[in-house]
C-alpha positions, -999 to 999 in steps of 0.1 A, spaced: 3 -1 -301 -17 -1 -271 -1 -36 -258 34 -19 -255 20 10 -232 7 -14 -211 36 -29 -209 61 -8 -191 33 -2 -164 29 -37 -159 65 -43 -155 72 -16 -128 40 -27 -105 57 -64 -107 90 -48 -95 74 -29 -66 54 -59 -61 92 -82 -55 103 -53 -37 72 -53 -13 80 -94 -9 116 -85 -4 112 -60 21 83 -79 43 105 -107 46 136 -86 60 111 -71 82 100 -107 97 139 -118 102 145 -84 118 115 -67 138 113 -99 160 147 -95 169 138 -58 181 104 -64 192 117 -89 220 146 -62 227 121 -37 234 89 -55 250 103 -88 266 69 -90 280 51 -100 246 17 -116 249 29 -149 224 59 -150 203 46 -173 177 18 -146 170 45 -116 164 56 -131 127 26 -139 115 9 -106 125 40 -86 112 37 -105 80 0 -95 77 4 -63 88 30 -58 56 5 -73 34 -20 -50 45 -4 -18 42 15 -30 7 -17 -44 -11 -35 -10 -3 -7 13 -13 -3 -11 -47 -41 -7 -51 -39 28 -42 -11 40 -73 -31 17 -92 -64 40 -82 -48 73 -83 -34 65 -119 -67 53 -132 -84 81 -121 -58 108 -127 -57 100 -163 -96 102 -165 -94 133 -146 -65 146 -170 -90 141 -199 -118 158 -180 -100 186 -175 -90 194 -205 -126 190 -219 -139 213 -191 -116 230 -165 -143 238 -145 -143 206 -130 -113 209 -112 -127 208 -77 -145 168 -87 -122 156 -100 -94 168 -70 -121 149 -44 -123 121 -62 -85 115 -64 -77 123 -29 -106 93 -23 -84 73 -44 -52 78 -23 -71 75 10 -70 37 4 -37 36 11 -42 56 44 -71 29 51 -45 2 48 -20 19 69 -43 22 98 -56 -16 92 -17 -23 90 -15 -3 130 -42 -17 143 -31 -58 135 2 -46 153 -16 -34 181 -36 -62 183 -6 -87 185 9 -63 214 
């Protein structure tokens, strides 16, 4: 029973896993395209790809590691609410630590782009 629950989880974090591939690799045959449109100027061309490419990565592993935080700790905190409602105000900190992986990522994910110029 428990290996069909998992399942269905497992499936959709695969999709927005492809879907993450998918849409990093549009973004590397179309952001150069703009990036040189907007700043001919750029520091090196072959470093704009790579740094886009890692700057995807970045941002999509923490967001993918972030739902997975957020529902790991949301169910627990479901469960330890409904034991004890006074806990509300823990268990809301400790999920908002969970999603602020993602914003980490995000701001790694700026700062690589930066970097590249």
């Amino acid at each position: 029973m428990m290996r069909a629950n998992l399942k269905i989880p497992t499936l959709i974090l695969a999709a927005a896993a492809v879907v993450a591939v998918g849409v990093t690799f549009l973004l590397m045959q179309i952001a150069p395209a703009v990036a040189q449109a907007a700043a001919p100027a750029a520091a090196n061309a072959a470093v704009a790809p790579w740094a886009m490419l890692s700057a995807a990565i970045a941002a999509g592993l923490a967001t993918l590691a972030a739902g997975y935080a957020v529902a790991v700790v949301g169910s627990a905190a479901v469960g330890a609410l409904a034991e004890k409602p006074e806990l509300l105000d823990r268990v809301l900190i400790l999920v908002g630590l969970a999603e602020g992986i993602a914003i980490y990522g995000l701001i790694v994910a700026v700062l690589i782009l930066n970097r590249a110029g």
